[in-house]
C-alpha positions, 0 to 999 in steps of 0.5 A, spaced: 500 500 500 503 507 497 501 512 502 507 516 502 511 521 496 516 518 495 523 520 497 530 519 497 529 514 503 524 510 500 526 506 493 522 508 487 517 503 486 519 498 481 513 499 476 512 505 475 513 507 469 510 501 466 503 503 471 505 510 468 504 507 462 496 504 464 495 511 466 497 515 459 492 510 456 487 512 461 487 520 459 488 518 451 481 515 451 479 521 455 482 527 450 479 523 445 472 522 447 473 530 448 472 531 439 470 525 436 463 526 438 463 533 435 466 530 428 459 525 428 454 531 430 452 532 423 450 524 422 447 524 429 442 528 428 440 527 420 439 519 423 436 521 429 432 526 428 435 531 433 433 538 434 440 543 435 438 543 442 438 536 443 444 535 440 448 540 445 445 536 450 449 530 447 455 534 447 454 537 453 452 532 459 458 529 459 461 536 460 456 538 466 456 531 469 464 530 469 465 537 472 460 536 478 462 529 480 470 530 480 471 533 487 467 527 491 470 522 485 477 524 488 475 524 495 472 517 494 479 515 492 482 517 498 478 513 502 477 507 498 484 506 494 485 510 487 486 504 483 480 500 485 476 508 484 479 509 478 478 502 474 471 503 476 472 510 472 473 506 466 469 500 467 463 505 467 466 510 461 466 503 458 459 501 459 458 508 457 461 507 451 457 501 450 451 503 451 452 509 446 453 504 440 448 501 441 442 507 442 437 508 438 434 515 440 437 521 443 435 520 450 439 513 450 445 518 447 445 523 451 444 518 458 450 514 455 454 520 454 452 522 462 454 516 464 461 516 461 462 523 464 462 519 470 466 514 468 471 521 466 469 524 473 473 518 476 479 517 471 482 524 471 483 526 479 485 519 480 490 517 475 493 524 477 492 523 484 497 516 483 502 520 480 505 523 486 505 517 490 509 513 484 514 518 483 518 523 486 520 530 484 526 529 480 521 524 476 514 527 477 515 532 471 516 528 466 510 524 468 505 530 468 508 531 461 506 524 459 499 524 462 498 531 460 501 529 452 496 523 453 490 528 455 492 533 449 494 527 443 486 526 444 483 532 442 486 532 434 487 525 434 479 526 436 477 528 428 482 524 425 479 517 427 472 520 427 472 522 421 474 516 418 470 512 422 465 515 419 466 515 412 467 508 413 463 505 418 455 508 422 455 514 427 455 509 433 463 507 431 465 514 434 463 510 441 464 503 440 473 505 439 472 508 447 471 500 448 477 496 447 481 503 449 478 503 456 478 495 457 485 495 455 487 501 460 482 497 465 487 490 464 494 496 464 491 499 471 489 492 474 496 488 472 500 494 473 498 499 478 499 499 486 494 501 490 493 508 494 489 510 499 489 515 505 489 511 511 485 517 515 481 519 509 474 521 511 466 517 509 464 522 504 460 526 506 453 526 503 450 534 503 457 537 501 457 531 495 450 534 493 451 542 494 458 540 490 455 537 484 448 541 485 453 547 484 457 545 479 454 541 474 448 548 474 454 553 474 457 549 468 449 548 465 449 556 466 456 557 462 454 553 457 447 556 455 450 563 455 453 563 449 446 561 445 441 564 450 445 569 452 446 572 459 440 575 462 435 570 460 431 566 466 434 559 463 442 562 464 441 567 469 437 562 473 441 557 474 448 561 474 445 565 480 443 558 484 449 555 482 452 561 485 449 560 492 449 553 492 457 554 491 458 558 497 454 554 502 458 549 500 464 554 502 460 555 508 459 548 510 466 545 508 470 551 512 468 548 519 469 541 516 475 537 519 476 533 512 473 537 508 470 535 500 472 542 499 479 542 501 479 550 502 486 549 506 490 548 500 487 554 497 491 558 502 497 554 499 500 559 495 504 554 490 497 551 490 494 556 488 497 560 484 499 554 479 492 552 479 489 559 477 495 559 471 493 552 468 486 554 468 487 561 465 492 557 460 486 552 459 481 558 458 485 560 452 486 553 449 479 553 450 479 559 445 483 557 441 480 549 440 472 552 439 475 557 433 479 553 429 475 547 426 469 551 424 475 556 420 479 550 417 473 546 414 468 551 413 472 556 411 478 553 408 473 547 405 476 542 408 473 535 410 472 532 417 478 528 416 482 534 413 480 538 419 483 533 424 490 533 420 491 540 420 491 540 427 496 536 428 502 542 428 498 543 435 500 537 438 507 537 436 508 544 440 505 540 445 510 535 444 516 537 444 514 543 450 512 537 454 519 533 452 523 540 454 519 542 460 523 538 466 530 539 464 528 547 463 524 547 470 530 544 473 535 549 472 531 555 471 525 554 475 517 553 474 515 560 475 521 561 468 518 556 465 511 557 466 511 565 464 516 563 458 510 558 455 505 563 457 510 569 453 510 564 447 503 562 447 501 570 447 505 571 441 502 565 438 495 568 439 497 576 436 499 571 429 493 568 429 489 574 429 493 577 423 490 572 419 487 574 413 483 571 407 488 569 403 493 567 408 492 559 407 494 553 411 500 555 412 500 561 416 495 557 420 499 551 422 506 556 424 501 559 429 498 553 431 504 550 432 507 555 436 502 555 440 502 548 441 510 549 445 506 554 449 501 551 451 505 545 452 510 549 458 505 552 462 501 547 463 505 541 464 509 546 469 503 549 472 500 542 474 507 538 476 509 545 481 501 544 484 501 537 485 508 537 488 505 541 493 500 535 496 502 530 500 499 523 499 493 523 504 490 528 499 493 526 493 486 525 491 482 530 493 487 536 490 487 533 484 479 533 483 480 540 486 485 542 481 481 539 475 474 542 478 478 548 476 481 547 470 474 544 468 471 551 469 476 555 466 475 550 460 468 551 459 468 559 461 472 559 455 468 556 450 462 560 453 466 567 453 469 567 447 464 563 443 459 568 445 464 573 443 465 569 436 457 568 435 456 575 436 461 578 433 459 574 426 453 575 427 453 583 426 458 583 420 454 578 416 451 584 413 450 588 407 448 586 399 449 578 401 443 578 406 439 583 403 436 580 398 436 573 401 428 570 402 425 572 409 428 569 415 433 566 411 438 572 413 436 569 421 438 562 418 445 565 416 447 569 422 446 563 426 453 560 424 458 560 418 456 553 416 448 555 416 450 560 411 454 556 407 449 551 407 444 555 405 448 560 399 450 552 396 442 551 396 440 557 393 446 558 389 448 564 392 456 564 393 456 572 395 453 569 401 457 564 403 465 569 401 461 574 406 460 569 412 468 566 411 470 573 412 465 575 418 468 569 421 475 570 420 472 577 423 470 573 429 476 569 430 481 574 429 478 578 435 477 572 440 485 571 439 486 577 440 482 577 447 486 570 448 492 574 447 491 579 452 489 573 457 496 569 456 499 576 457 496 578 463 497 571 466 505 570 463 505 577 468 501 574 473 505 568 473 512 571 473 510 577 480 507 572 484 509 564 483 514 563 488 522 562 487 525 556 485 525 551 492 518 554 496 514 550 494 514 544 500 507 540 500 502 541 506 503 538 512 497 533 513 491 533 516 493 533 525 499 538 523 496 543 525 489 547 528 485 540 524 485 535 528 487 528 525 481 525 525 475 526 519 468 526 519 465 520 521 
């Protein structure tokens, strides 16, 4: 039983890099899921009859329910035994996947996509939480890189094996892959990872664990409403101000608490903190980045769905090879050097992709894509190895699912901002002589999106319309790049006033060292 980061005194457990193995595969299938569902859309709703809101709804139950469930998923695994929750996660991910395959109306799919948002909420905080307790400093950042790699390969390997799927086979495939992906994590995880547990960890306690996913899961609903509802409508600012409060009085509730689900403790843990706030904030701009550039790639440019996947792959190669450089550059300059630097790097990336212009083509595109793959690939793996290292093992878990909780949020506030940003923005440029003679309600159906608008200009064979729409969205993505460039830059300054100097970031003591007692809530 691992119960202790290792140190210079403890041998490195003998298996470790092969157990790093089984949870590089369980993050892969996780990245993975992340796009291939929206590759199958399209398909989905022809076949399945779905409505537009039925089909966010496909998308976005795994979103609500991993979110909400990945505090208490972490906690469970401290009490229970990391690698007995995390299989669990994955067998559920697993039968998810299954039963998403199978479905043959939308409540089913949207049931099975809930379902693996479970088996997500499971697999993310406690496949990082068993990092710390299989590796010490000198090798922890090469293994957040590995997952962090594994986590992000996904996104673009996502639309690549999607669209493929789909030119050769139904819409059920794009879930049926995840089967042999979870069951081949499930067999690495059981054969080859130690198991971890907290000892003093507390029984889950039953009304935070319902404030927490009652909050979050209506906060994140909330966000991503906003976009398509806008934010004074009763359906976004109902739910954002219930979650508000829901939040709080879990706040309230967590601060008396000796073990709490919340762990407000390690918020007060300045290395903590301030990296996890960076690796949301880098989530955010990511998020922005991943929601403008597909729609631009294969509805501008013209691409197919497989195309659009290969073209994002300079993306993953930044990632690459910042997460191959990101431990040695950490060690000799320190974290806080190499997170601002990425950051610094990812600003520049941003700046060049606004400049992009109608004509510029897919090779300007992959040059900033790739860039900003490097920056983003050293901040994030950074920023999460330095916040890791700051838990001790007794609440590995429960500061995982905290630090992903956030992470999760910034992503989703990110698509929520800027794809409100983007839409409306679009929406008012879509304008003038190639609106104005379309049939009545047409020019509406055209302002909802740069593929409507297309769809609608090859119907009636109206190419103005659709070289008008191109630019208005160009229009859009270059401003929500420019807003994703000052968010990097204030982060990068952010990052390099106030992340400690290499050495101070030593863990927590655990719960009994200080004014808490040892005990948890029974």
């Amino acid at each position: 039983m691992v119960t202790l980061h290792p140190t210079t005194d403890t041998p490195p457990h003998p298996r470790r890099w092969w157990a790093l193995g089984a949870l590089v595969a369980s993050f892969l299938v996780l990245g993975f899921d992340l796009t291939i569902l929206n590759v199958a859309l399209p398909t989905m709703a022809g076949q399945l009859d779905a409505s537009t809101g039925e089909q966010q709804w496909m998308a976005d139950a795994y979103v609500i329910v991993f979110a909400a469930l990945m505090l208490p998923a972490g906690l469970l695994g401290d009490r229970y035994g990391r690698r007995r929750l995390l299989i669990a996660g994955l067998a559920v991910f697993l039968l998810g996947s299954l039963a998403g395959t199978l479905a043959d109306d939308v409540p089913t799919v949207i049931a099975a996509r809930a379902a693996m948002g479970i088996g997500g909420a499971l697999i993310t905080p406690l496949a990082l939480s068993v990092l710390p307790t299989l590796f010490g400093p000198d090798e922890r950042g090469k293994a957040v890189a590995a997952v962090t790699s594994a986590s992000a390969l996904g996104l673009p390997l996502g639309p690549i094996v999607g669209g493929w799927l789909l030119d050769h086979h139904g819409w059920g495939s794009v879930f049926l892959i995840n089967v042999p992906m979870a069951a081949l994590g499930i067999t690495a995880c059981a054969l080859l990872l130690p198991e971890s547990r907290d000892p003093a960890a507390p029984r889950l306690d039953l009304t935070s664990t319902a404030l927490t996913v009652a909050g979050l899961g209506t906060l994140v609903y909330a966000i991503i409403e906003a976009p398509h509802r806008g934010w004074t409508d009763p359906l976004t600012l109902g739910p954002l101000l219930t979650g508000t409060a829901l939040v709080a009085a879990l706040v309230v509730r967590e601060r008396g608490a000796p073990r709490p689900l919340l762990d407000l403790d390690l918020l007060t843990r300045r290395p903590f903190l301030l990296n996890t706030l960076t690796a949301t904030l880098v989530m955010f701009v990511l998020a922005g980045l991943m929601f403008v550039l597909p729609p631009y790639l294969q509805t501008v440019l013209g691409n197919d769905a497989f195309g659009t996947g290969l073209r994002m792959l300079p993306l993953m190669g930044g990632m690459l090879i910042a997460a191959k450089a990101c431990a040695p550059l950490a060690a000799r300059y320190g974290a806080r050097a190499v997170i601002s630097g990425g950051l610094a790097v990812l600003t520049c990336a941003a700046l060049l992709g606004s400049r992009t212009e109608p004509g510029s083509g897919y090779g300007y595109v992959a040059l900033w894509l790739g860039t900003a793959g490097i920056g983003f690939g050293f901040a994030v793996v950074a920023a999460m190895e330095t916040a890791l290292g700051t838990l001790p093992a007794d609440r590995a878990g429960s500061g995982s699912g905290l630090l992903m909780t956030v992470r999760q949020m910034g992503s989703a506030l990110g698509i929520a901002l800027l794809g409100s940003l983007l839409s409306s923005t679009y929406g008012a440029r879509v304008t003038g002589d190639a609106t104005a003679a379309l049939p009545p309600g047409a020019t509406d159906t055209a302002r909802e999106s740069v593929v409507a608008a297309h769809l609608l200009a090859e119907r009636l064979g109206a190419p103005e319309l659709a070289r008008a729409a191109d630019a208005a969205y160009l229009d859009g993505m270059r401003l929500v790049l420019v807003v994703c460039a000052a968010a990097a830059l204030l982060t990068a300054l952010a990052a390099l006033t106030l992340l400690p100097p290499p050495g101070d970031g030593t863990p927590l003591p655990p719960p009994g060292d200080g004014t808490r007692p040892a005990d948890g809530r029974q």
